[in-house]
C-alpha positions as CSV (number, residue, x, y, z in Angstrom):
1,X,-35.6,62.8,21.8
2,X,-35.9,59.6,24.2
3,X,-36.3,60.5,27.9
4,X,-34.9,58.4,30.7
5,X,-37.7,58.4,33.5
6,X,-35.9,55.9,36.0
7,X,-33.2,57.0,38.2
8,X,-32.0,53.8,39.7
9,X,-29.1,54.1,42.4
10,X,-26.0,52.0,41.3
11,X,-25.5,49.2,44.0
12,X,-22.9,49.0,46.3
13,X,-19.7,47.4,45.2
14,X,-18.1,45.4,48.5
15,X,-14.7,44.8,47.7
16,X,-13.6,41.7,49.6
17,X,-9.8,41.1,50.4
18,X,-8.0,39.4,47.6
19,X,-5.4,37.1,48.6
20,X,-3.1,35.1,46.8
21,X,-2.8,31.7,46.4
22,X,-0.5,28.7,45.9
23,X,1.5,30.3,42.4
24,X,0.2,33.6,42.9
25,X,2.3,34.6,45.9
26,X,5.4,36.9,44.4
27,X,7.5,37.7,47.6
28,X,11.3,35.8,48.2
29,X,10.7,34.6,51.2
30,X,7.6,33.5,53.3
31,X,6.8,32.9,57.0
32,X,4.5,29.6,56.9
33,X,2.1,28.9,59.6
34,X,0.7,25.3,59.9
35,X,-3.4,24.7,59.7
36,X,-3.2,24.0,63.8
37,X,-1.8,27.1,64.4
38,X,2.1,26.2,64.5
39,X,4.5,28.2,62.6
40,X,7.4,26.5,60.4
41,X,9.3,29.6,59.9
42,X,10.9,31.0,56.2
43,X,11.2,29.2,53.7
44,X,11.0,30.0,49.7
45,X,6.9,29.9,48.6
46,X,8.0,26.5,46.5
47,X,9.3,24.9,49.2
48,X,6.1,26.3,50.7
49,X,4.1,25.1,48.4
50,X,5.7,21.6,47.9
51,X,4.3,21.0,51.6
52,X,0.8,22.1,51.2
53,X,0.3,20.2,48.1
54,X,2.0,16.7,49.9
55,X,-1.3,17.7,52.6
56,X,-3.6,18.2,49.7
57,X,-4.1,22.0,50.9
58,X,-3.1,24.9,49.7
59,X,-1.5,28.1,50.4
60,X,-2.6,31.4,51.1
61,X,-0.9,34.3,51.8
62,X,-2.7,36.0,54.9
63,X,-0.7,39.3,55.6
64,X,0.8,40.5,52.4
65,X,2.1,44.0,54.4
66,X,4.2,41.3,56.9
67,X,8.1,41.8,56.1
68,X,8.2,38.6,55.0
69,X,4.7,38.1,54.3
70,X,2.7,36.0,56.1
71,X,1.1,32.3,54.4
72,X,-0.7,29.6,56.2
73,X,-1.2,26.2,54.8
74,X,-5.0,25.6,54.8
75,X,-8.1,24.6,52.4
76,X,-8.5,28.0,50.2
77,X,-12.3,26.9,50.2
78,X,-13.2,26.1,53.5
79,X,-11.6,29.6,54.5
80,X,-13.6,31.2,52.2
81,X,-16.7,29.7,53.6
82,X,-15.6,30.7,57.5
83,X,-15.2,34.2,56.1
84,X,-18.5,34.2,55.1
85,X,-20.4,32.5,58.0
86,X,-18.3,35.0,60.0
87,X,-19.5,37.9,57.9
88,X,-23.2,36.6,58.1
89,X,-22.8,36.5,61.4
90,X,-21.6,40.1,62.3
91,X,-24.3,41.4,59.8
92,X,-27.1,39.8,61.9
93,X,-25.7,41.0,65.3
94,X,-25.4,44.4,64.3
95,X,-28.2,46.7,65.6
96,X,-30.0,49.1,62.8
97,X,-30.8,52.3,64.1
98,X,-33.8,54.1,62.3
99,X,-34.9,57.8,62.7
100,X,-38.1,58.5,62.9
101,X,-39.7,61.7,62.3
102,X,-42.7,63.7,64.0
103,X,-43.7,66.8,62.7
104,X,-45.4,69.6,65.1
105,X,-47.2,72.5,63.6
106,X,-46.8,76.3,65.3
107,X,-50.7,76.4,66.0
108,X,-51.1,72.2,67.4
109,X,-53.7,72.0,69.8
110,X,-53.0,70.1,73.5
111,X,-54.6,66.8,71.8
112,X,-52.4,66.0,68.9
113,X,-49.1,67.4,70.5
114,X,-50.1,64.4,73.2
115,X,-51.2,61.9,70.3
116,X,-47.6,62.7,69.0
117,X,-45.6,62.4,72.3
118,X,-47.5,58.9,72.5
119,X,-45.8,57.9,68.9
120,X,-42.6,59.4,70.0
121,X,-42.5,57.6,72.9
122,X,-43.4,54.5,71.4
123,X,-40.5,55.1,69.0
124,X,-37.7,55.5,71.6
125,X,-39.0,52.2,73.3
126,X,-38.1,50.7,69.9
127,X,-34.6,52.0,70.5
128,X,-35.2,54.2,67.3
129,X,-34.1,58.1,67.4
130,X,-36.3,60.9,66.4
131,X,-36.2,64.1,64.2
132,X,-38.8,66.3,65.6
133,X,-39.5,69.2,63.7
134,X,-41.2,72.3,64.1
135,X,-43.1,73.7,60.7
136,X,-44.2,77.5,60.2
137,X,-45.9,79.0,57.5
138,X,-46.1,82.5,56.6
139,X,-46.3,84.8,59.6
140,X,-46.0,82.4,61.8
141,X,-41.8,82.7,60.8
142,X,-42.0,85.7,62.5
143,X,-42.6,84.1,65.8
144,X,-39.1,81.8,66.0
145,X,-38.8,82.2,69.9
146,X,-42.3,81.6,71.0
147,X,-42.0,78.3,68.3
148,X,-38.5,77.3,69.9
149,X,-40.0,77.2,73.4
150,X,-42.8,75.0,72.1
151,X,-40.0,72.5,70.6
152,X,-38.3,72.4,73.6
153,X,-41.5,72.0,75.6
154,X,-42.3,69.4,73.8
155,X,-39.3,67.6,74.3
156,X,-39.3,68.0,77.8
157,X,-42.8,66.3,78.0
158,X,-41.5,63.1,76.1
159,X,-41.6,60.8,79.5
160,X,-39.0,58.0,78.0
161,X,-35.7,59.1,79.3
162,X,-33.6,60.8,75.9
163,X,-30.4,62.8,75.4
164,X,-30.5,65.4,72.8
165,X,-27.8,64.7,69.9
166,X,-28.1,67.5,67.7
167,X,-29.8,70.5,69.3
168,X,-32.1,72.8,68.1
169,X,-31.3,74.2,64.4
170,X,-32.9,76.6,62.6
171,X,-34.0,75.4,58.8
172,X,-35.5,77.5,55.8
173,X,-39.0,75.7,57.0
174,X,-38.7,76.0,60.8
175,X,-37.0,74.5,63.7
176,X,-35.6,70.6,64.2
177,X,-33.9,68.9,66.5
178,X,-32.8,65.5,67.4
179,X,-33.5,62.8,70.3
180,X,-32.1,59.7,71.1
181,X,-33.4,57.3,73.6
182,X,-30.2,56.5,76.3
């Protein structure tokens, strides 16, 4: 018997708006808007289409849900290609927020709690928010107030300014909670 050892994830399927073009519009009637902007009103899509093809352009209908739907006259390609800068564009603009994780122990000493509130603080000047999370072992379960306080104190000696988005939960391993810089 064969084993499979890779799990690959599947990639993401975008599904980009369809629209219909020149023969492929259906509906009765259509409104027609001009490539300047300027609307012709309804007409029948061959009618339509007669005057997009005496431009050399084509037709596209634009808002299919319209009563009657919506075409402009316009080169099918050169849309395309605007959608696509536009796209580009928005991707590049938007701002990727990471989380970033710090993990405290019940029994840290002074010096690595502050080597850790260095890195946390470095991580909220980045704009990025952190998971900070508490780990106890054993006994040390036992002790969840005494290990809440030092989350919260820890959190309170973070110097970059930060609002708490998800407060303090209790986990099978210990205690987390959330920070984001404002």
């Amino acid at each position: 018997m064969r084993r499979r050892r890779h799990h690959r994830p599947k990639p993401k399927v975008v599904i980009k708006p369809k629209y219909r073009v020149n023969e492929a519009i259906l509906a009765a009637e259509v409104v027609v808007i001009t490539e300047e902007g300027g609307n012709l009103g309804t007409m029948t899509p061959a009618a339509a289409l007669e005057l997009a093809k005496e431009k050399g352009l084509d037709l596209v209908e634009v808002s299919p849900q319209a009563v009657p739907p919506v075409c402009r006259i316009t080169d099918y390609g050169k849309m395309q290609y605007q959608q696509a800068k536009q796209a580009q564009a928005a991707k590049v603009k938007q701002k990727k927020v990471e989380t970033k994780g710090v993990r405290l122990g019940y029994r840290t000493e002074k010096h690595d709690l502050f080597f850790k509130k260095t890195q946390a603080e470095k991580f909220m000047l980045k704009g990025n928010k952190i998971k900070i999370d508490l780990m106890l072992r054993g006994r040390e379960k036992a002790m969840g107030d005494k290990a809440k306080e030092n989350l919260l104190a820890f959190v309170a000696s973070i110097a970059v300014p930060h609002k708490i988005e998800e407060n303090v939960t209790r986990g099978p391993r210990g205690f987390s909670i959330l920070i984001a810089p404002e």
